[in-house]
LUMLUMRO-39325 format. One record per residue (C-alpha): x, y, z. Coordinates in steps of 0.001 Angstrom, whole numbers, padded with zeros to 6 digits, always signed. Each point is the difference from the previous one (the first is absolute). Example, Ala and Ser with C-alpha at 12.3 -4.5 7.8 and 13.67 -1.06 7.14 Angstrom:
// LUMLUMRO-39325
+012300-004500+007800/+001370+003440-000660/
This chain:
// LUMLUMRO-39325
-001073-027100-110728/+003449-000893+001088/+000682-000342+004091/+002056+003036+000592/-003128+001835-001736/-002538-001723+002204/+002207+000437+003118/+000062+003956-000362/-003460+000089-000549/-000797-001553+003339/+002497+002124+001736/-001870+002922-001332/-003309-000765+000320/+000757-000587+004175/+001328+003237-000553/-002599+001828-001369/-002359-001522+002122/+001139-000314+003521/+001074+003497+001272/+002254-001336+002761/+002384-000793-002674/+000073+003168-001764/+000573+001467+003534/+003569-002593+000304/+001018+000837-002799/+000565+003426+000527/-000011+000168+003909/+002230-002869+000948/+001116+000952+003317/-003927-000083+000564/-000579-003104-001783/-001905-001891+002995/-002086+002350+001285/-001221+001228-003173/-001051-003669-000887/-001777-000637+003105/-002003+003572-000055/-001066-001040-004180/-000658-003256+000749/-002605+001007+003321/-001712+001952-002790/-000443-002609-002197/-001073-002732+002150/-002526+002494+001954/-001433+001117-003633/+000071-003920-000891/-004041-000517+000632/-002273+002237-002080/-002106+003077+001958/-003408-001714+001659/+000396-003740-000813/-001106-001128+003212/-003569+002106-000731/+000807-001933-003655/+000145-002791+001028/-003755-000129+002081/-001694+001473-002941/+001532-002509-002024/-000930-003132+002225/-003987+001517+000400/-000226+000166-003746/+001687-003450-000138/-002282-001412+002258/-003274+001277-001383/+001420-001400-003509/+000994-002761+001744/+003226-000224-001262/+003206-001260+001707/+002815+002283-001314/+000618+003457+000173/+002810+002194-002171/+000863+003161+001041/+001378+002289-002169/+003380+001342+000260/-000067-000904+003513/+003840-000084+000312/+001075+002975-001404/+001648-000435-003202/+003127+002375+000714/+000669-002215+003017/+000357-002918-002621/+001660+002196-002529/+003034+000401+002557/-000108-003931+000926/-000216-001229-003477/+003427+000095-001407/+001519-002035+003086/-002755-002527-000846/+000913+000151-003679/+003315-000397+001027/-000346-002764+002250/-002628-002067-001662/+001009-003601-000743/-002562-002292-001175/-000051-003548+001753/-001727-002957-001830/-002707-001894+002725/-001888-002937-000953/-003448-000187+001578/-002234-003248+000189/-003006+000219-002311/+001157+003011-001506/-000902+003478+001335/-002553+001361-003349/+001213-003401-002082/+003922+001101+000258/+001717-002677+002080/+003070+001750-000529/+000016+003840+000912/+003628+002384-000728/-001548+003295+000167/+000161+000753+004055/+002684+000634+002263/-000693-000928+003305/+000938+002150+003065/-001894-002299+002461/-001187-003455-000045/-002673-002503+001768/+001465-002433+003111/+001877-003174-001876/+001729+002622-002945/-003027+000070-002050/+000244+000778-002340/+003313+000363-000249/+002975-000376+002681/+001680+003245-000626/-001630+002909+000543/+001725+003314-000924/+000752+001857+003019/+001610+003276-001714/-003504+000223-001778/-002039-000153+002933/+002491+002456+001887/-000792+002590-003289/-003496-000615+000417/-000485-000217+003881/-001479+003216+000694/-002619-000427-002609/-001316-003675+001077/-000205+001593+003611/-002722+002088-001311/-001664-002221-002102/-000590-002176+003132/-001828+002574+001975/-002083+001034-002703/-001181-003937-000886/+000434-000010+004007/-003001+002342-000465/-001765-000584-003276/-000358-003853+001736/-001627+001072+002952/-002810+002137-001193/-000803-002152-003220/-000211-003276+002249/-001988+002222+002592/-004049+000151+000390/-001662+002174-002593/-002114+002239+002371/+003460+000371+002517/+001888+001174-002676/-002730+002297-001320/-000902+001281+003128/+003675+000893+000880/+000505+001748-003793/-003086+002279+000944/+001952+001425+002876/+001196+003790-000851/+003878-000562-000518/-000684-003482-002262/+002686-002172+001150/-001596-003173+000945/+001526+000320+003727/+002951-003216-000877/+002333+002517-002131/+002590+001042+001973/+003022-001036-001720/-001369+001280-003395/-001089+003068+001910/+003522+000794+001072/+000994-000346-003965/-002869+002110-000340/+000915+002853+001818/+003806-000663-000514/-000708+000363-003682/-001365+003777+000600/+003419+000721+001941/+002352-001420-002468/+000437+003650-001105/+000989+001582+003274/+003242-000843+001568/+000788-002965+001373/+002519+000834+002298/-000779-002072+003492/-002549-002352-001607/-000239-003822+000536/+002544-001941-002377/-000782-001810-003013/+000371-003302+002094/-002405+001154+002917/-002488+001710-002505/-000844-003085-002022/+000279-002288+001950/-001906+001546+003212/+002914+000022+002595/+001491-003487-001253/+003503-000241-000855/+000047-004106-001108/-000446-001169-003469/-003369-001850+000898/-002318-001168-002563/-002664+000405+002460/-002333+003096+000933/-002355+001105+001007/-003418+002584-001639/-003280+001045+000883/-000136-002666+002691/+001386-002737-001530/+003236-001329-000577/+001579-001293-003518/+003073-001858-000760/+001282-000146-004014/+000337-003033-001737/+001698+000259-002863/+001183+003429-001798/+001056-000077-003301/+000509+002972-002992/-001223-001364-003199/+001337+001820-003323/-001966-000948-003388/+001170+000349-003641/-001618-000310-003214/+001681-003447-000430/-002294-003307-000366/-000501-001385+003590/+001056+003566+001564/-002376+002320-000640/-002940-000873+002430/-000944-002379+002984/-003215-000825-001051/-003251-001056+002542/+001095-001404+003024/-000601-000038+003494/+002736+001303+002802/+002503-002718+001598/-002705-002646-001577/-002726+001297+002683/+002427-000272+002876/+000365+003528+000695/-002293+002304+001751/+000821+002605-002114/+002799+001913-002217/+000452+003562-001361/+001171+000903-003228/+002187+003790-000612/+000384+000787-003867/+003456+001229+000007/+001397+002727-002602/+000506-000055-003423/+004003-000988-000487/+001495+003402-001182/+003426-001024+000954/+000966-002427-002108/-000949+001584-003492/-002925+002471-001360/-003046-000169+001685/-001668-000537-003674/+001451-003053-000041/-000095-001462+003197/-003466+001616+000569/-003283-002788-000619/-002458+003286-000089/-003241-000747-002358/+001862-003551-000148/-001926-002530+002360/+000999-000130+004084/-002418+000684+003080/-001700-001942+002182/-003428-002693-001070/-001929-001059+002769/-003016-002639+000439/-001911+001273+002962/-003567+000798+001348/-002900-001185-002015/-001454+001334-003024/-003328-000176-000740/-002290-001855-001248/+001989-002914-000145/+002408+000305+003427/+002900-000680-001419/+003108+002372+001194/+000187+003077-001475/+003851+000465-002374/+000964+002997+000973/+003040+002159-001677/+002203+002282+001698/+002637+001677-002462/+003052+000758+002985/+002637+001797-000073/+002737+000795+002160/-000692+000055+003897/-003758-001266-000395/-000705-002608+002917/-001947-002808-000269/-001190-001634+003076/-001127-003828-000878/-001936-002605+002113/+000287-003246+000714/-000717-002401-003038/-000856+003498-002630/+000234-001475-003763/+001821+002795-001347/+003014+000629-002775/+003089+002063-001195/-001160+000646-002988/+002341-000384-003353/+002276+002598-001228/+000634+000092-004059/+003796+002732+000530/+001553+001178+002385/+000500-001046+003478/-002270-000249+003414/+001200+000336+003578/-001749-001502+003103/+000081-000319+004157/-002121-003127+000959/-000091-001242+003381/-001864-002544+001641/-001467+000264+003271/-001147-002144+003147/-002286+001245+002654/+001918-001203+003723/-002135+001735+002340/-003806+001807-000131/
């Protein structure tokens, strides 16, 4: 596919699927407001209906299985990601890192770009800012809901179970995913004299600060990278491994959509051709080793991984794979 192809299929897949430029198109003298009133809707319909409730069921199953991980599916809504997805496409450029050791044997790793990095430039020095503006919104989510997921699955069994029993669910440390909760249900009303974008995810804060806070505690991100795998040798998976090498308290992975802007979905989908998520976790009996346990994911599942959590992308034989991974550090409980 030549460029100027490629180029006008981009321009009209953020057409198709972000309203507020339909809208400019053919409203210009109403071009700004129009964008800001779409793009309200789409960050308050960003978080699926009832993750917070989700979320506790998910973490007293996990803890009676006594597993470490959690995925929630579709918990990002996948037409949020549908209207993101061609400025990612768009933007993406790979940067080649070489990690000591090896992260799953590969010393030398070309598939991620990163949009923010660990203290010293690791583990590279130049992280891309216009990628992390795109995706901003998003990763403000993502850290309330690990924000939360953290709290209650590092929490005592009987408080959390005792606090899930109550009549509304909830497990009484949810009240940033509560607001996405109920500003979810209101996406489809009018928005006129709501919060902005900015004050909505980011709960009254206006800086760009890695840090926040969730349920009680607060959570600072390490290291964000998207990932894209191919088919190719060397490309197609990141096999078992452990997050930042154990360093990490904990990371979240978002399977991003299918790429449907760069050429037919049949080709660039990897349906019925490998992908998901393989994690070692919990014990199986008799023996106590941890259970391997399969997820197949699609786009806007949500992963929620501990600290140290064997797990792996698994390998892809066509097509191509999108992912969100960021890795997180508890700063205050």
């Amino acid at each position: 596919m030549d460029e100027g192809s490629r180029s006008e299929r981009l321009q009209l897949g953020r057409r198709m699927n972000n309203p507020s430029l339909l809208q400019a198109d053919a409203q210009h003298s109403n071009a700004a407001s129009a964008s800001k009133s779409t793009s309200t809707v789409h960050d308050l319909a960003m978080a699926k209906d009832g993750i917070g409730r989700e979320i506790t069921r998910g973490v007293i199953r996990a803890k009676l299985a006594k597993t470490r991980h959690l995925v929630i599916r579709q918990g990002i809504r996948p037409a949020y990601l549908d209207a993101i997805m061609p400025a990612v496409i768009d933007n993406f450029r790979p940067q080649t890192v070489t990690y000591n050791g090896g992260v799953a044997k590969i010393k030398e790793w070309k598939l991620s770009c990163y949009l923010e990095v660990m203290e010293g430039g690791v583990p590279c020095a130049n992280p891309d800012l216009k990628m992390l503006d795109i995706c901003l919104p998003l990763l403000e989510v993502c850290d309330d809901l690990f924000s939360s997921w953290y709290r209650q699955q590092h929490s005592c069994n009987d408080a959390v179970q005792r606090k899930a029993s109550k009549p509304r669910g909830g497990s009484g440390g949810e009240e940033n995913i509560g607001n996405y909760d109920r500003m979810a249900s209101a996406a489809g009303s009018s928005t006129a004299g709501s919060k902005s974008v900015t004050e909505m995810n980011r709960c009254g804060g206006e800086q760009k600060d890695q840090v926040r806070s969730g349920g009680g505690i607060k959570v600072k991100r390490l290291m964000t990278f998207i990932t894209r795998y191919t088919a190719a040798p060397n490309e197609n998976a990141l096999l078992k491994h452990i997050d930042g090498a154990g360093k990490v308290d904990g990371s979240v992975v978002v399977a991003l959509p299918i790429d449907r802007w760069t050429g037919p979905e049949e080709v660039n989908s990897f349906e019925g051709h490998g992908g998901g998520l393989t994690f070692w976790d919990g014990k199986s009996r008799p023996l106590g080793r941890p259970q391997e346990i399969q997820y197949d994911t699609r786009s806007g599942d949500l992963a929620f991984i501990d600290r140290a959590v064997w797990h792996q992308a698994n390998p892809i034989t066509q097509g191509t794979r999108w992912a969100l991974v960021v890795f997180y550090k508890v700063v205050d409980s």
